[in-house]
C-alpha positions in Angstrom: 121.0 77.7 -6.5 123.5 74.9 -6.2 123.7 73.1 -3.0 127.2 73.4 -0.5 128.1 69.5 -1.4 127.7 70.2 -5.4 130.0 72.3 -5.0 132.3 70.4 -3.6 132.3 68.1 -5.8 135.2 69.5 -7.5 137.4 67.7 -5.2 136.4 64.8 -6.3 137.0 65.7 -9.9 137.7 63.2 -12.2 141.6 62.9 -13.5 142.9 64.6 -16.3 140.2 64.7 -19.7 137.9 61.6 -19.3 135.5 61.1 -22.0 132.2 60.7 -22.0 132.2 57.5 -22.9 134.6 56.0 -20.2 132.3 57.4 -17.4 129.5 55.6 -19.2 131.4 52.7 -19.2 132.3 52.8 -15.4 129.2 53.8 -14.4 127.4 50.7 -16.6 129.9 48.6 -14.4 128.6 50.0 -11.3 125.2 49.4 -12.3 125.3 45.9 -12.9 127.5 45.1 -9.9 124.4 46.9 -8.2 121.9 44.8 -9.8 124.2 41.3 -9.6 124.3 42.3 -5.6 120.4 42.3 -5.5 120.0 38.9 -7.1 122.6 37.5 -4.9 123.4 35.3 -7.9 127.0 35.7 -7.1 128.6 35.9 -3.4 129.2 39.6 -3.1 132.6 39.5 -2.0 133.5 37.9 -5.4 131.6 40.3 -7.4 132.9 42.9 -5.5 136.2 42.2 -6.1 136.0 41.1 -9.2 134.3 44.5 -10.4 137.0 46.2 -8.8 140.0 44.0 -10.6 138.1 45.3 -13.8 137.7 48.7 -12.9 141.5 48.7 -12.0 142.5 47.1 -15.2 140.4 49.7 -17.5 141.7 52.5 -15.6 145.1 51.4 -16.5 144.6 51.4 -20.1 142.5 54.6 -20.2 145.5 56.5 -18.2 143.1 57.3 -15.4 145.1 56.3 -12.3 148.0 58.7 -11.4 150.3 59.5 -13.6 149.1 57.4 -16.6 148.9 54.3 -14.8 151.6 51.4 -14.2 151.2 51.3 -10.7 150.0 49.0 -8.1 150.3 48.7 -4.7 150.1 52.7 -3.9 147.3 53.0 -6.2 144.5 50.8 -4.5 146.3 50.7 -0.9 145.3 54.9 -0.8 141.8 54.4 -2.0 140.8 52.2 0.9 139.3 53.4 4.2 141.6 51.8 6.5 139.4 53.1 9.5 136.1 51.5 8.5 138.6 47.9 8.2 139.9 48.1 11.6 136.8 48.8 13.6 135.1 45.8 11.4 138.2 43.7 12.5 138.4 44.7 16.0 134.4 45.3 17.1 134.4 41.7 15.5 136.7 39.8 17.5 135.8 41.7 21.1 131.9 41.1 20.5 133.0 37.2 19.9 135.2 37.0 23.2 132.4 38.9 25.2 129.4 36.6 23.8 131.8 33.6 24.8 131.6 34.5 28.5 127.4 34.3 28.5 126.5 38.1 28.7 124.4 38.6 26.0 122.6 35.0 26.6 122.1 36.0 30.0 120.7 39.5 29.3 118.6 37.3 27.5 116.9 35.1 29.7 116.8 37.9 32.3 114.3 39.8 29.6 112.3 36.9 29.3 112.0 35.9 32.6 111.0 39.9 33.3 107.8 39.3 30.5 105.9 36.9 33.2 105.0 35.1 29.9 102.7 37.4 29.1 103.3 37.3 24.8 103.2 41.1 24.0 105.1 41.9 27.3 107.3 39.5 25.6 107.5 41.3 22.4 108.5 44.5 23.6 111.5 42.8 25.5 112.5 41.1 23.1 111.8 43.8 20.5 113.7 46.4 22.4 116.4 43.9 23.7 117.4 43.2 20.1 117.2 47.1 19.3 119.7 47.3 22.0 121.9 44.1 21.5 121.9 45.8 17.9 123.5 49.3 18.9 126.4 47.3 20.1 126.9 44.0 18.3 126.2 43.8 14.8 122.8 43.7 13.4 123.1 39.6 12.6 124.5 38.5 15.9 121.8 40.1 17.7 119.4 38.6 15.1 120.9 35.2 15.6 121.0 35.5 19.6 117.4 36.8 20.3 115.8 35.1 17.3 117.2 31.6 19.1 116.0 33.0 22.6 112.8 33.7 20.5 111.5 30.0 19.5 112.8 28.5 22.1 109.9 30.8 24.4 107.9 30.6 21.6 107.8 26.9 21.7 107.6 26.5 25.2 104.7 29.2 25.6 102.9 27.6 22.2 103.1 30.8 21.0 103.3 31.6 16.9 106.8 32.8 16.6 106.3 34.2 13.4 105.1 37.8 14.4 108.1 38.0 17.2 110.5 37.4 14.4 109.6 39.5 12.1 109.5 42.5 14.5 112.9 41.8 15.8 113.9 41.7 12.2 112.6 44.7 11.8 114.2 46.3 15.2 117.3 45.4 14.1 117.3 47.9 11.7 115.7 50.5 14.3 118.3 49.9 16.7 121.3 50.2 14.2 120.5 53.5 14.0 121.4 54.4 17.7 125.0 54.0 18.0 127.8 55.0 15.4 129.2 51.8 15.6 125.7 49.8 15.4 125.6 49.4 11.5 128.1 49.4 8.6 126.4 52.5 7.1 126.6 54.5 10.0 130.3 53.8 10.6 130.9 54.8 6.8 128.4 58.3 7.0 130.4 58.8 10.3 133.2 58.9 9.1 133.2 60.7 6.2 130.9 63.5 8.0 132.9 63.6 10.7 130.3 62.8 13.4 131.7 61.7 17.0 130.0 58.9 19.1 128.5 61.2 21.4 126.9 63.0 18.9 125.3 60.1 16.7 123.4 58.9 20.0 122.3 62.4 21.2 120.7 62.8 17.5 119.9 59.4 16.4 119.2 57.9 20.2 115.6 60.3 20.5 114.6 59.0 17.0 115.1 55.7 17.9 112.7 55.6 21.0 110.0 57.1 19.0 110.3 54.4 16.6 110.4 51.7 18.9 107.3 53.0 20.2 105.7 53.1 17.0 107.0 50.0 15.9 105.7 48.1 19.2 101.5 50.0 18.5 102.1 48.9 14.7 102.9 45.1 15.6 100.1 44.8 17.8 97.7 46.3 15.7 98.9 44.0 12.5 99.3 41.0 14.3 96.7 40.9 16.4 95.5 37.7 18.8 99.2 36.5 17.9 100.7 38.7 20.8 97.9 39.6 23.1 97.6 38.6 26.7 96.6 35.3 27.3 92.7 36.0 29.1 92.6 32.1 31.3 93.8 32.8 34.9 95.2 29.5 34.1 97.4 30.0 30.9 98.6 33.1 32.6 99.8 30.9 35.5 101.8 28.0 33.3 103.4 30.6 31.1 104.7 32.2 33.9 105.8 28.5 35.7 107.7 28.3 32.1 109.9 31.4 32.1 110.6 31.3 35.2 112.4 27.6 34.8 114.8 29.4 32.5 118.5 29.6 34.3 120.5 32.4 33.0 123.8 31.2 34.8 123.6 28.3 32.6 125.9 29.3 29.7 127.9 31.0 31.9 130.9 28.6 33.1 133.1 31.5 34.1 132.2 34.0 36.6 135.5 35.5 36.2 135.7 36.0 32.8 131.7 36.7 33.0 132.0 39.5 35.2 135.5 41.0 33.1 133.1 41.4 30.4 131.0 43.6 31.4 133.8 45.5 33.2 134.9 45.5 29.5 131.6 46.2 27.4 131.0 49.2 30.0 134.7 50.6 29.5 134.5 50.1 25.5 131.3 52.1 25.4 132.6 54.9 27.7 135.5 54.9 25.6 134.0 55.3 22.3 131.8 58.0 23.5 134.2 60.4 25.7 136.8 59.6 22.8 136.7 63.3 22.2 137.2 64.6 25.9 140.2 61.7 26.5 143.7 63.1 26.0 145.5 59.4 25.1 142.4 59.0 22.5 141.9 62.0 21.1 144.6 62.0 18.5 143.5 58.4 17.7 140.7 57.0 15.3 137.7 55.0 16.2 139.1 52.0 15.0 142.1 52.0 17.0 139.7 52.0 20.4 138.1 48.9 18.7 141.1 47.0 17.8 142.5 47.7 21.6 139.5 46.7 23.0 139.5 43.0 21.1 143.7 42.5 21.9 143.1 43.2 25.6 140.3 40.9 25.9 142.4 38.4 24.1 145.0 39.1 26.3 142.9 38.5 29.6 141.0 35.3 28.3 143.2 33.7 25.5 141.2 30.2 25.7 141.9 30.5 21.9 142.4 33.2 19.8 142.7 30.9 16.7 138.8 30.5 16.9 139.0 34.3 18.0 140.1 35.1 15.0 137.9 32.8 12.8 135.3 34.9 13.8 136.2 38.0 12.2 134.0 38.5 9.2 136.9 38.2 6.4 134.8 38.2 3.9 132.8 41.4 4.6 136.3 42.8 5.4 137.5 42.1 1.7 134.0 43.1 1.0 135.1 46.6 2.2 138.5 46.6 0.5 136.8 45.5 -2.8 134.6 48.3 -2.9 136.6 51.3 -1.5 139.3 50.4 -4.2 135.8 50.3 -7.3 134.8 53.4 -6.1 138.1 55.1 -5.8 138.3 54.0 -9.6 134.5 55.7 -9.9 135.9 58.6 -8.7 138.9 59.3 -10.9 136.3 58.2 -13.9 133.9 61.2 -13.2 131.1 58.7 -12.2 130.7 60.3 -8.7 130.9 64.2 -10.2 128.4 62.8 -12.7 125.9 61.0 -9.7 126.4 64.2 -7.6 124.7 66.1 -10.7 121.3 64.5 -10.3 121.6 64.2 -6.2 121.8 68.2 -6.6 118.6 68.1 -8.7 117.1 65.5 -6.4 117.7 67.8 -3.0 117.0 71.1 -4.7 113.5 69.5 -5.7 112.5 67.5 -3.0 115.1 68.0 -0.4 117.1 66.0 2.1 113.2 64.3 2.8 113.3 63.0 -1.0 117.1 61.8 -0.6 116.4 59.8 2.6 112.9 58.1 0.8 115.3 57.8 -2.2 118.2 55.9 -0.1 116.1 54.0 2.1 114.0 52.7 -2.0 117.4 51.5 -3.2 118.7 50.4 0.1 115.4 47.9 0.2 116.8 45.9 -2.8 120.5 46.1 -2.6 123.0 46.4 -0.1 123.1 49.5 1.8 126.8 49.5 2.2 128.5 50.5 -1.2 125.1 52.6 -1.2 126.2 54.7 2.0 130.4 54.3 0.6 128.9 55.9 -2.9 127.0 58.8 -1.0 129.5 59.4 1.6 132.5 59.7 -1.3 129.8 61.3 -3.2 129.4 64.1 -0.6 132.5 64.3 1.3 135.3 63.7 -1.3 137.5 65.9 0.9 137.3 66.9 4.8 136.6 70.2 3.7 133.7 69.0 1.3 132.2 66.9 3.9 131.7 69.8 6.5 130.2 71.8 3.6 127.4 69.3 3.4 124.4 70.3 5.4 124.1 67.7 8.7 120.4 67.1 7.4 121.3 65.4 4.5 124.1 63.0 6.2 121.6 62.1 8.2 119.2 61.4 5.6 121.5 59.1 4.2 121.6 57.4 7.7 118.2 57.1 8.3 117.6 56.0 4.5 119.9 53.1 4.0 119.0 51.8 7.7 115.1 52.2 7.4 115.5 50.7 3.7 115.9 47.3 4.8 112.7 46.9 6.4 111.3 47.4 3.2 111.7 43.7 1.8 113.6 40.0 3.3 116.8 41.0 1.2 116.6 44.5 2.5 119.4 43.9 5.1 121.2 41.2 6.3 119.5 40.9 9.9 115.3 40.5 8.1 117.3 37.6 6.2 118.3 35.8 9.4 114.5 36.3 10.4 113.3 34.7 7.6 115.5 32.2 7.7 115.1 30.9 11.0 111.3 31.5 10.5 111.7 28.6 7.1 113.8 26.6 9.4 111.3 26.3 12.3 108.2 25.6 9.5 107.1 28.5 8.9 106.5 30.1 5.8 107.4 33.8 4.5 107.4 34.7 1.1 108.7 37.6 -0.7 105.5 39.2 -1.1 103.9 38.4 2.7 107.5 40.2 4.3 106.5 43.7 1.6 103.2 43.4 2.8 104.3 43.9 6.9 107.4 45.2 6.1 106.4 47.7 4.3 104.0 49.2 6.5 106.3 49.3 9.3 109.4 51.1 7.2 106.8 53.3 5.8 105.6 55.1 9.6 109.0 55.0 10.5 110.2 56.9 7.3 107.3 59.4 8.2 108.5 59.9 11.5 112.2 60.3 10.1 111.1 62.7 7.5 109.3 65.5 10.3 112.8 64.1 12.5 114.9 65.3 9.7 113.0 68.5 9.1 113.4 69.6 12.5 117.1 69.1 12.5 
């Protein structure tokens, strides 16, 4: 019995009679890009790029791009998701502006100052503030803005801030899953399943607190005397003297454009989820509510938008454009049709459990962004294709390529920022240590995702 999204897959047929041998050859391509992108032995926007200049170029000679080839702007320019570009751009540029005015260093301190210095009071703050900061910025400016927080209270509380970094590397990941717009993959899934803001937090937001929980028992279990209580009356006493020296007004040097901030984080958040219900926005995409978002705020605090501007991640944008336009080329070549084959076998044998386990394996040593572009072009070729696709096994691929990275230090972008801060403060991490607690961690919260997913 063939699954609704196999058969779909004839919308994603490839063009006209391609031989065996030219989907081999695409697919080879695809599979060393994959395996160049976990060695990192090559910046991935290059490689990206470059794999997609050579997928272009071979389509051209085989006569697999519309009508024998010879084109070139309308070609690529179609096989791009020009959604998923303008919400990168714009979320970009208005997180930068609103982390310019103090909020987020200010929610900050305000969490610290709440844990009393008591260290795994101060864990779960910080834990659950980065899971939060992560639902709304992107997974490595939380990182870089809590994991700073983090050794500064570390140092001052002669704390080991070793344990507190790797959790909130690994919360990162937990709290990406809460939003639609709180990781890459999700924006991607989203997009190609059709799922509205509202309903990615009413699904995902239950999972999430679960697996905070669980991650919180699990970090005090494995790290032990590192973030218990301190027992002296007397410690107790100077570690609360210490947070409470802390001033969160200090990076804040305009009230004005403080307080317009969080006017405008509130309004951006309300906007993205009532999207739906919103006449004005309703005919509109996502991306167009992020890229408003970032020109107002420009508009209202243009210190300089040059430096604005500078902060949009170009090179994960031509990251994007890279890889739409190499899988595009997959597509025509049969290499999707062919992939969707032995997905079909996967989730008629062992489900949509066995594709999230399977996602969240390959997303732990490669990048889980062409994984979740492959899948989502995989499943949902076409509209029509995508809402043929069980919502169980779009979320797998969700929970999969988010969980995945807790799996090992290259596993995502945010449990590299851990690690590196952890080697820049002197402390040591290798490969196999961050497996060994890593591991464990993505491991119950796969568990929990897999009775989640079954219930769905």
């Amino acid at each position: 019995m063939s699954l609704p999204f196999a058969d779909s897959l004839l919308a994603a047929a490839p063009a006209g009679n391609v031989s065996p041998v030219q989907t081999w050859t695409f697919t080879a391509i695809l599979g060393v890009t994959l395996l160049i992108l976990a060695t990192e032995r090559i910046h991935k926007t290059v490689l990206v790029l470059l794999s997609a200049l050579v997928c272009l170029l071979l389509a051209d000679v085989w006569g697999l791009l519309p009508q024998g080839g010879g084109h070139h702007l309308p070609v690529y320019i179609g096989m791009i998701e020009w959604e998923v570009i303008g919400i990168v751009i714009g979320a970009t540029v208005f997180v930068e502006i609103a982390a310019r005015s103090g909020l987020f260093t200010f929610i900050s301190v305000k969490m610290l100052k709440a844990s009393r210095g008591d260290p795994f009071r101060l864990l779960v703050l910080l834990s659950i503030l980065t899971a939060v900061f992560s639902a709304f910025l992107d997974n490595i400016t939380a990182m870089i803005i809590v994991g700073s927080l983090t050794v500064v209270a570390c140092r001052k509380l002669e704390l080991d801030a070793k344990p507190f970094l790797i959790t909130e590397g690994i919360m990162t990941n937990v709290g990406g899953l809460l939003t639609l717009i709180s990781s890459l993959p999700n924006i991607i899934v989203g997009k190609a399943a059709d799922i509205t803001y509202l309903r990615f937090v009413l699904v995902a937001g239950p999972y999430t607190v679960v697996a905070t929980a669980a991650t919180m028992v699990l970090a005090r279990w494995l790290f032990g005397t590192g973030v218990r209580p301190a027992t002296d009356p007397d410690a107790r006493r100077r570690n609360l003297e210490l947070v409470r020296a802390f001033d969160e007004w200090e990076t804040v040097r305009d009230r004005g454009f403080f307080y317009t901030s969080i006017v405008g984080v509130i309004l951006v958040i309300l906007a993205f989820a009532l999207k739906p219900q919103i006449p004005v926005l309703r005919d509109f995409g996502i991306e167009v509510v992020a890229m408003g978002a970032a020109v107002l705020m420009m508009l209202l605090h243009a210190h300089d938008v040059e430096r604005d501007l500078d902060h949009v991640e170009w090179s994960l944008v031509f990251f994007f454009v890279g890889l739409f336009i190499m899988i595009g080329v997959m597509e025509r070549a049969g290499v999707l049709l062919m992939i969707g084959g032995w997905l079909e076998a996967l989730t008629r044998h062992a489900g949509s459990v066995g594709l999230m386990w399977c996602t969240a394996l390959f997303s732990s040593v490669t990048d889980n962004i062409p994984l979740a572009a492959m899948l989502s072009r995989i499943f949902g070729p076409t509209p029509e294709a995508a809402a043929a696709v069980p919502p169980d096994q779009w979320w797998a691929v969700v929970f999969g390529c988010n969980l995945g990275g807790n799996i090992t230090p290259i596993g995502s972008a945010s449990t590299v920022v851990a690690c590196t801060v952890l080697k820049k403060n002197g402390f040591k991490v290798t490969f196999l240590d961050f497996v060994k607690i890593g591991g464990i961690f993505a491991g119950v919260q796969l568990a929990l995702a897999s009775g989640y997913i079954l219930m769905l």
